[in-house]
C-alpha positions in Angstrom: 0.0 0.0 0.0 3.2 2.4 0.5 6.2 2.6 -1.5 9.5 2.6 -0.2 11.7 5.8 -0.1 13.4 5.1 -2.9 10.6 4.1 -5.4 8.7 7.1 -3.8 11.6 9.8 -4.4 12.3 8.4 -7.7 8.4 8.1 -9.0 7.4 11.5 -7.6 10.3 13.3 -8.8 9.6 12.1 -12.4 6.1 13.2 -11.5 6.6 16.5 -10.9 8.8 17.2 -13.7 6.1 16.0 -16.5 3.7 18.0 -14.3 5.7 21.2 -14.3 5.9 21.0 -17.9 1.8 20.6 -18.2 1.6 17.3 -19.4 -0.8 16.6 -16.9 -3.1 18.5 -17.4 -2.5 18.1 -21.2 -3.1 14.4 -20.6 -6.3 15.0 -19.0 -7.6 17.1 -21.3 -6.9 15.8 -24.1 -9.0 12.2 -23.1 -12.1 14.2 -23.9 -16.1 13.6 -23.4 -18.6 15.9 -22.3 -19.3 15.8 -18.6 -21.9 14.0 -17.5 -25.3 15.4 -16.9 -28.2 15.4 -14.5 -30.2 12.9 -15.9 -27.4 10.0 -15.0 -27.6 11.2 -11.6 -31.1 11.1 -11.3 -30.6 7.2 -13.1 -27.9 6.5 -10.6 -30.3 6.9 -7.6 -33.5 5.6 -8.7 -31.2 2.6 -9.0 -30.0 2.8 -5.5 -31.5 -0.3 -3.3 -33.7 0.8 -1.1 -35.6 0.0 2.2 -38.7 1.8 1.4 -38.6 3.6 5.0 -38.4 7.8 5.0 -36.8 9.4 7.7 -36.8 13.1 8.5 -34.9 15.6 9.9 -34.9 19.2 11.0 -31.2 21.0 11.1 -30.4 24.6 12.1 -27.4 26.2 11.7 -27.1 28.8 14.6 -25.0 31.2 16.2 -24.6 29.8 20.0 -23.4 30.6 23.2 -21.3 27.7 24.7 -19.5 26.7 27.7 -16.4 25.9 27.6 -14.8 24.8 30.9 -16.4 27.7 32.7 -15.7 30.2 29.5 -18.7 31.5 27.9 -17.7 32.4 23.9 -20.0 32.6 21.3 -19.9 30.2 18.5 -21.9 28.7 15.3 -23.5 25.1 16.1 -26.2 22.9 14.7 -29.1 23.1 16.8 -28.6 23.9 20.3 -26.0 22.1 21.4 -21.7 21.1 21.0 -21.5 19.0 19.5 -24.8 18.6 17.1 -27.0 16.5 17.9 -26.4 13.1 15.9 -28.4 11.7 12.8 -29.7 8.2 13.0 -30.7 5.8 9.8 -30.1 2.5 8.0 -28.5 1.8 5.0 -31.5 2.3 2.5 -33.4 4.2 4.2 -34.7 7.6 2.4 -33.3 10.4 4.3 -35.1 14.1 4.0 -33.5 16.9 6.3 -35.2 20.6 6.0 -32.1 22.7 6.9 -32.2 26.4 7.8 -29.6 28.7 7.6 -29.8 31.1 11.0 -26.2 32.4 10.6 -24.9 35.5 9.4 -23.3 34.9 5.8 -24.5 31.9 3.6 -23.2 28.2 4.4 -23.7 24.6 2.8 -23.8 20.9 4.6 -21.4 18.1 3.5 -22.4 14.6 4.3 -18.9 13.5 4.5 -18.5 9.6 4.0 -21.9 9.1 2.3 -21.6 8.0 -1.1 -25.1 10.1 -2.0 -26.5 11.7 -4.7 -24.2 14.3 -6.6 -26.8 16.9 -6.3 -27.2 16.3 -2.4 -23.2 16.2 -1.6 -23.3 20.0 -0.3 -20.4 21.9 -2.2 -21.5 25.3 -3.2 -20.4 26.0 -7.2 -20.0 22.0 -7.6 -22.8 20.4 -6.4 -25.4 21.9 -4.4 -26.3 26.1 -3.8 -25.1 27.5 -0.9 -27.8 28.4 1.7 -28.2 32.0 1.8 -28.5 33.7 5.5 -31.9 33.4 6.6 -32.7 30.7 3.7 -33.8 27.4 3.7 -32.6 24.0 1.9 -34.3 20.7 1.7 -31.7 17.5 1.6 -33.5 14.5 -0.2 -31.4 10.9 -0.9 -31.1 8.2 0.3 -28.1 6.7 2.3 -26.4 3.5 0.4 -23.2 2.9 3.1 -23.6 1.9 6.2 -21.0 3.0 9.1 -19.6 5.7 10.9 -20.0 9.3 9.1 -20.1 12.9 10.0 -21.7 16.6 8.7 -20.0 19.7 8.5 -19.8 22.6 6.1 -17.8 23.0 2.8 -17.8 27.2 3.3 -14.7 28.4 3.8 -13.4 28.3 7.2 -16.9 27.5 8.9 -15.7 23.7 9.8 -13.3 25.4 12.7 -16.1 26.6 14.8 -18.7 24.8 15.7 -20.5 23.0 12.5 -20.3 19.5 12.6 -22.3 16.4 14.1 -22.2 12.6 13.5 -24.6 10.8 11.1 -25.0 7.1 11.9 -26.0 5.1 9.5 -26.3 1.6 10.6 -26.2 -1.9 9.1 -29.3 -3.9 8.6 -27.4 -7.5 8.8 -24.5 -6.4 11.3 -25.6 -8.1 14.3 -25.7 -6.0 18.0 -22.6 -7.1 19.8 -22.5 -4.4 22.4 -23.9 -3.5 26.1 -23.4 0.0 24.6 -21.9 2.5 21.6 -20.4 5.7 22.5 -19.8 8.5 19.9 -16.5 10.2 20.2 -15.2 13.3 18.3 -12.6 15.1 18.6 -12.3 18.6 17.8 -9.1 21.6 17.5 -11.1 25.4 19.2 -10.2 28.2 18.6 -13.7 30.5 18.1 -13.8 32.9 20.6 -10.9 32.1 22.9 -8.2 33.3 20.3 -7.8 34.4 16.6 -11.3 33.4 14.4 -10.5 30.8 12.2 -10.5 33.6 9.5 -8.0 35.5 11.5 -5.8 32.8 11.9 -5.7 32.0 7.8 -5.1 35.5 7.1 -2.4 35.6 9.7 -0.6 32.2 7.5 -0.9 34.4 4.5 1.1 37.3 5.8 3.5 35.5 7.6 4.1 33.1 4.8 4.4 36.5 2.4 6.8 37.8 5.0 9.3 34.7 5.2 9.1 34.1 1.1 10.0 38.0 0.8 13.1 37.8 3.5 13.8 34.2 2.3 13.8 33.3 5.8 11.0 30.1 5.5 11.9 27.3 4.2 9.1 26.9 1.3 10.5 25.6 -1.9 7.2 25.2 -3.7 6.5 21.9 -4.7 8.5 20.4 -2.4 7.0 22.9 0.5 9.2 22.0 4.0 7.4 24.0 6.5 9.6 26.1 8.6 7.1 28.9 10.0 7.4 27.1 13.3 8.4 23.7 14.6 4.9 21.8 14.6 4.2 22.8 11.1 6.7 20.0 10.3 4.3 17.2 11.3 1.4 18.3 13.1 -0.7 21.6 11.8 -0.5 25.2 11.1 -2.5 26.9 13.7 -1.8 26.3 17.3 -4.6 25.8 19.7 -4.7 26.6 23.1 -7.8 24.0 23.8 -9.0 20.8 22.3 -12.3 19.2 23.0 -14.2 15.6 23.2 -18.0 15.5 22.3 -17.5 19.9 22.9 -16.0 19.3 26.3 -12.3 20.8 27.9 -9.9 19.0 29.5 -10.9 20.4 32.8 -14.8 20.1 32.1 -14.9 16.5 30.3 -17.3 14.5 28.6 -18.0 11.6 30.9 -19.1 8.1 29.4 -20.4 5.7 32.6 -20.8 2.2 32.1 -20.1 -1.3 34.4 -17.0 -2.7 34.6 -16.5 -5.8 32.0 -18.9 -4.3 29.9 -18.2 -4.5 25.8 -18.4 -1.2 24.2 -18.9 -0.2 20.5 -16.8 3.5 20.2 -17.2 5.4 17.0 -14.1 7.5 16.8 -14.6 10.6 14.6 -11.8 13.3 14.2 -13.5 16.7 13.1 -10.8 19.3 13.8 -9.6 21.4 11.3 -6.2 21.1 11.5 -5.2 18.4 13.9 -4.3 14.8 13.9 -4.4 12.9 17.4 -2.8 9.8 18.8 -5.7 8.2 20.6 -5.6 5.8 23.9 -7.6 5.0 26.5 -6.3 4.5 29.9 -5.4 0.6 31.5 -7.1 -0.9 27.8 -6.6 -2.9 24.8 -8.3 -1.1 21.9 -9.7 -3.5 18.7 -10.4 -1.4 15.5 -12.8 -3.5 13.8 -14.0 -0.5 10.9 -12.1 2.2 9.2 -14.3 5.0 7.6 -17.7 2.6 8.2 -15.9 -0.5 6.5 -15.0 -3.8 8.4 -11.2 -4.1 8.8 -9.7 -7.2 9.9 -9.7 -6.6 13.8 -6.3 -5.2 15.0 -5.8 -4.8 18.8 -4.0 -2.0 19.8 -3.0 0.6 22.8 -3.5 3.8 21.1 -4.5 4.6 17.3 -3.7 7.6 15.3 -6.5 9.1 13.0 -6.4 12.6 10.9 -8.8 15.3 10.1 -12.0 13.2 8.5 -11.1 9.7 9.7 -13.9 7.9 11.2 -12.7 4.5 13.3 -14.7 2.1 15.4 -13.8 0.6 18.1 -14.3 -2.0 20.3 -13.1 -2.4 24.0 -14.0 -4.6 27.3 -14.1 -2.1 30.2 -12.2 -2.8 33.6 -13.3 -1.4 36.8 -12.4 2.4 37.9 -12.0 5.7 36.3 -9.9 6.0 33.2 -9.0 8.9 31.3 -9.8 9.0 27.4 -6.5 11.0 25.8 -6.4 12.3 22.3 -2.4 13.7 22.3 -2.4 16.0 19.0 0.4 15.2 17.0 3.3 17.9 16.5 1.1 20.2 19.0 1.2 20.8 22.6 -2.3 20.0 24.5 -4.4 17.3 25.4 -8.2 16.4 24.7 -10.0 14.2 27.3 -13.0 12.4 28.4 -13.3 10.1 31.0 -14.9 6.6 31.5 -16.2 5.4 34.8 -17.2 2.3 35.9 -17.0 2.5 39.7 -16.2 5.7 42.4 -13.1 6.9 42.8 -11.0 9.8 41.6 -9.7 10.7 37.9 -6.1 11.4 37.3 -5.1 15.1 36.3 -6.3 16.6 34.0 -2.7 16.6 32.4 -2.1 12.8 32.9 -0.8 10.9 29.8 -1.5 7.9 29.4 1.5 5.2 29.1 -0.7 3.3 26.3 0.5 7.2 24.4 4.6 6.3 25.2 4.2 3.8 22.0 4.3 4.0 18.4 0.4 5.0 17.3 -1.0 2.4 15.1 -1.8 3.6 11.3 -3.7 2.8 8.0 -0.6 0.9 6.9 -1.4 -1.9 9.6 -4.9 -2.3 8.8 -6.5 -4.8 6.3 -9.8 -5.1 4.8 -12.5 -7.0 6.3 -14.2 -10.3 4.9 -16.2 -8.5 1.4 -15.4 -4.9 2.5 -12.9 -4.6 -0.6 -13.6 -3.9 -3.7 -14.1 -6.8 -6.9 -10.5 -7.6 -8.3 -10.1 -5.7 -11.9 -7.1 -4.1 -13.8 -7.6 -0.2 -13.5 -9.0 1.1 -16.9 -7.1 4.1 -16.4 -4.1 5.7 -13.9 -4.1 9.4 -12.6 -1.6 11.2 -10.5 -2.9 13.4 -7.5 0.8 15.2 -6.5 0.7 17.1 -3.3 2.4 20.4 -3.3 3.1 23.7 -1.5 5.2 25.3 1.3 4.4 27.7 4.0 6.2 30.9 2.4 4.5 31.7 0.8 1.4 29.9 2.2 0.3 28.1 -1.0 -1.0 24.1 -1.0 -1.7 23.0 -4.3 -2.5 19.3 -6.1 -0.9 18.7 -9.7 0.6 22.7 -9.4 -2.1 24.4 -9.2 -4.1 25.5 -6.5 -8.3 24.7 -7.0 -8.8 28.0 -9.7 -6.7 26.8 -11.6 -7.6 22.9 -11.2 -7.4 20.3 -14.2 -10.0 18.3 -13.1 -9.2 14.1 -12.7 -11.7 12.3 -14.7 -13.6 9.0 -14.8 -15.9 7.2 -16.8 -19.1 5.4 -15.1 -18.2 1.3 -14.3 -14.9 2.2 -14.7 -11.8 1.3 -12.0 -9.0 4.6 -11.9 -5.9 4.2 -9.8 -5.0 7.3 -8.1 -1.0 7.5 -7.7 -1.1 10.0 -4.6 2.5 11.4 -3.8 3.4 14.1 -0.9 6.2 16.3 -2.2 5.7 18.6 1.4 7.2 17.6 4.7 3.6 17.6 6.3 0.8 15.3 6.5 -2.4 15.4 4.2 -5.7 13.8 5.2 -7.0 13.5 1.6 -11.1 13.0 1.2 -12.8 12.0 -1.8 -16.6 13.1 -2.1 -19.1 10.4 -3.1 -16.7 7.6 -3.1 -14.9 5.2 -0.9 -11.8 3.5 -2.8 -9.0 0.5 -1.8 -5.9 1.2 -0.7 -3.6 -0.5 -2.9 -5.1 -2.9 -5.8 -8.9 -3.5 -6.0 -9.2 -7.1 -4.6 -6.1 -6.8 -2.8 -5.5 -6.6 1.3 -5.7 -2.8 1.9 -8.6 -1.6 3.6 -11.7 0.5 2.1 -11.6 4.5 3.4 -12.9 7.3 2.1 -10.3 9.7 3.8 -6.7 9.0 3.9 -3.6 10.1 5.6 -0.5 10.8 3.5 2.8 11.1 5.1 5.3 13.5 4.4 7.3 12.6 1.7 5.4 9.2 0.9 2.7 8.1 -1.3 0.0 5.5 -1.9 -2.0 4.4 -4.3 -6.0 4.2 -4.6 -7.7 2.4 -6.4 -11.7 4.0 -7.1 -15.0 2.3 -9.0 -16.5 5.2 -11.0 -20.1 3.8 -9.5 -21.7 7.7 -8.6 -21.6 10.1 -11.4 -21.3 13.4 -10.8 -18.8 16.2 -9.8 -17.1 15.3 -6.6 -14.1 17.2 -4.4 -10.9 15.8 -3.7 -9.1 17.7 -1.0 -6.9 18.0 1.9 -9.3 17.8 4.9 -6.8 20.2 6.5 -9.6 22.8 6.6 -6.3 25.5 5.7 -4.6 23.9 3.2 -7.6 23.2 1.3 -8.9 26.8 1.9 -5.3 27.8 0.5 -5.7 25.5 -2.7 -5.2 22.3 -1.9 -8.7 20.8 -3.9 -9.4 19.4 -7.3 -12.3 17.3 -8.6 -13.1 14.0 -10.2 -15.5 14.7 -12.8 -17.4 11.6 -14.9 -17.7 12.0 -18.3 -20.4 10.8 -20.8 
C-alpha cells in the first residue's frame, strides 16, 4: 500500500517534472467527453436499493453561546448544542433533512462519508447552492453505506467553529454485539478564545508572504518544507490553546459511565480542522474493527492515530475504575480528554498521559480489509496522479501545481476502475477525502482496507484504487480545513 523511499523519491520526482511541464493536465484534457449530466444522476439513484422507509430531519445552523470549561464564547453550532446532535438511519433508508440557515453569511452541509446523490453532496459551485443567511434547503437521498459518518460545512473556514455532528448510519445484517456504543469526536477550538478561524488563515498568509520575501521560510514550492514554526513539520498550522471531546475541555470533560466488563462499541470521529491525534484510553486494549464505516480485519492495539476526516470504530471490554480517554495532537502541545467510569473513585489530572501514548500509534498501513469490505479484483482502466504540493512561504497548498482555480479536473468514466498514484512532495501530512466515493488502498481485490479519507505522510505516497459507480462532480481535498482553503482541492468529474 506504501512505497519505499526510494521508489517514492524516484516516481514522484519524475512526477513533478512531467507535471511542471503541463503534461498533466495536457493528458487529461486531451481524453475528452462531455461531462456527465443530471439525468445519470437522477438514473444513478433511482437505482440505488432501497428500504422503502423515510426518515426526517430538521437542522439549524445557529449562532450559540457555549460553555467551555467555565468560559462563555459565542460560537456557530447545529441546533442547540456542542457538538450537534447526531443523525440516525439504515443503510436504505430515504433520508429528507429541511435545513435552515440562521447564521450571518451563507453556508452549505457536506455529508462527509456518504456516497449520496451528486446533487445532495453539499459543495456550493459544484454540487449543491449555498444556503443563503436566513434561507432554507431541503436534503432528499437516500443513504447507500452503512458506518460511521459525520456533517460539517464546505464554506470556507466555517468547519473550525462549531458546525459538525455525526450521522450514523447503521447496518441492517450487522448483528448487535455491544452493552453500549459511544460517539467520540474530537475537535481543535479556537472560536472565541483566540484568533477566528478567518484570522488565523489570514495571519498564515502574511507571515508566509513575510518569510518568502526575507527568504527566511523554508518553502520551496513543490517540495513545501514547513519552517514557520516547529509543529508545522508534522502536526498543523495553527496552534490551539484547547482541544475538545464530544465539545468538552480538559478540565470540564465529557464523561461516558458504564459497568465494569462491559463491551463497548466507540465510533471515533476526528472533526478538527487542522489536527491529527494519537488516541488511547487508559489501562485498555483497543480493537479497531471498521475504518471509515468499513469492516477491517480486527487489529488490537494501545493507542490509534487518526487525521482530520477519519472515522474508526472501536471496540473495547471495560475494567473497573475511572480512566481517562486522551487524544495527544500530533506535533502540537495540549491534550483532549474524556473520562470513563465504571466504579467511584478519583480521575487522574487533567494533564495525565496515558502510558498506552509512550508507544508507536497504530496507522492505516497496519490495517486490512474486512471479509467483502474490498472492492471486486479488476485491472484499473485508467491511472491518474494526484501530487501534493506547496510550502508555507508563501502559504500556497496545491495538487498537480495548481491551486483549486486553476484545477485540471481528474476524470472517470461510469463502471470504470481509476488508480490514483497519490505522492506528498511537502514535509507535512495530508488527510485527503474524496466526495461520493470510498476507494481501496492499494489494488482492487487486494488486502488494503476501504476508506474514504486517507492520511498521506510527508514525503510518501500510496495508491488508490476507485469504481466510477456515482456520477457526478465530486471534491478531492486536503481535509486540513487551511490547506484546502489555500488551494489544496481538485475534482473527479465523470464524463459521458
Amino acid at each position: 500500500m506504501t512505497l519505499s523511499r526510494r521508489n517514492f523519491i524516484a516516481g514522484a520526482l519524475g512526477t513533478v517534472a512531467v507535471g511542471a511541464g503541463g503534461a498533466i493536465g495536457l493528458s487529461l484534457r486531451s481524453r475528452g467527453g462531455e461531462p456527465i449530466g443530471a439525468s445519470a444522476i437522477a438514473a444513478a439513484e433511482k437505482a440505488r436499493k432501497s428500504s422503502g422507509t423515510i426518515r426526517n430531519f430538521t437542522l439549524k445552523a445557529q449562532p450559540l453561546d457555549v460553555d467551555l470549561g467555565g468560559r462563555t464564547v459565542r460560537t456557530w453550532a447545529y441546533g442547540d448544542q456542542l457538538m450537534g446532535a447526531p443523525l440516525r438511519a439504515t443503510a436504505g433508508d430515504r433520508v429528507k433533512v429541511a435545513f435552515s440557515n440562521a447564521l450571518p453569511q451563507p453556508t452549505s452541509v457536506h455529508w462527509h462519508g456518504l456516497a449520496i446523490r451528486n446533487d445532495m453532496d453539499g459543495v456550493p459551485g459544484v454540487t449543491t447552492p449555498e444556503v443563503g443567511a436566513g434561507r432554507d434547503f431541503a436534503f432528499d437521498f437516500i443513504v447507500p453505506n452503512a458506518g460511521t459518518h459525520w456533517f460539517h460545512p464546505h464554506t470556507g473556514l466555517q468547519l473550525d467553529r462549531g458546525l459538525y455532528s455525526p450521522f450514523i448510519i447503521d447496518d441492517p445484517n450487522e448483528p448487535s454485539k455491544y452493552d453500549a456504543e459511544w460517539v467520540v469526536m474530537l475537535d481543535d477550538w479556537t472560536d472565541g478564545i483566540d484568533l477566528s478561524p478567518d484570522q488565523h488563515y489570514a495571519k498564515l498568509i502574511a507571515d508566509g508572504k513575510a518569510a518568502a520575501k526575507d527568504n527566511s521560510g523554508m518553502g520551496m514550492g513543490g517540495m513545501g518544507m514547513g519552517g514557520m514554526n516547529s509543529m508545522s513539520m508534522d502536526g498543523g498550522d495553527v496552534a490551539y490553546s484547547m482541544y475538545l471531546i464530544n465539545g468538552r475541555p480538559t478540565n470540564d470533560p465529557a464523561m461516558f459511565a458504564a459497568k465494569p466488563g462491559q463491551r463497548i462499541r466507540l465510533r471515533l470521529i476526528n472533526a478538527s480542522a487542522d489536527t491529527i491525534y494519537d488516541v488511547a484510553l487508559a489501562n485498555h486494549t483497543l480493537t479497531i474493527t471498521h475504518a471509515d464505516g468499513y469492516p477491517v480485519r480486527p487489529l488490537q492495539t494501545s493507542n490509534l492515530r487518526i487525521g482530520m476526516g477519519e472515522r474508526y470504530d472501536i471496540t473495547l471490554s471495560l475494567a473497573d475504575g475511572v480512566f481517562p480517554l486522551v487524544a495527544r495532537p500530533v506535533g502540537k502541545s495540549g491534550l483532549a480528554r474524556a473520562l470513563v467510569r465504571t466504579a467511584s473513585g478519583s480521575a487522574p489530572a487533567a494533564g495525565f498521559i496515558p502510558s498506552e501514548l509512550k508507544g508507536y500509534a497504530t496507522t492505516i498501513g497496519q490495517l486490512r480489509a474486512g471479509q467483502g469490505s474490498g472492492l471486486k479484483a479488476r485491472t484499473p482502466d485508467s491511472t491518474q496522479d494526484l501530487i501534493l504540493s506547496g510550502s508555507m512561504a508563501p502559504y500556497v497548498w496545491m495538487i498537480n501545481d495548481n491551486t483549486y482555480e486553476n484545477t485540471v479536473p481528474l476524470t472517470i468514466r461510469e463502471g470504470t476502475l481509476t488508480r490514483l498514484r497519490l505522492r506528498n512532495m511537502t514535509m507535512m501530512p495530508h488527510p485527503i477525502h474524496i466526495h461520493g466515493h470510498s476507494f481501496q488502498l492499494g489494488a482492487a481485490g487486494g488486502a488494503g482496507p476501504r476508506k474514504d479519507t486517507v492520511l498521506v505522510a510527508p514525503m510518501d505516497g500510496l495508491d488508490i484504487d476507485l469504481l466510477g459507480d456515482n456520477p457526478g462532480k465530486w471534491m478531492v481535498h486536503c481535509h486540513n480545513a487551511y490547506h484546502a482553503e489555500a488551494g489544496m482541492m481538485t475534482r473527479l468529474d465523470y464524463l459521458a
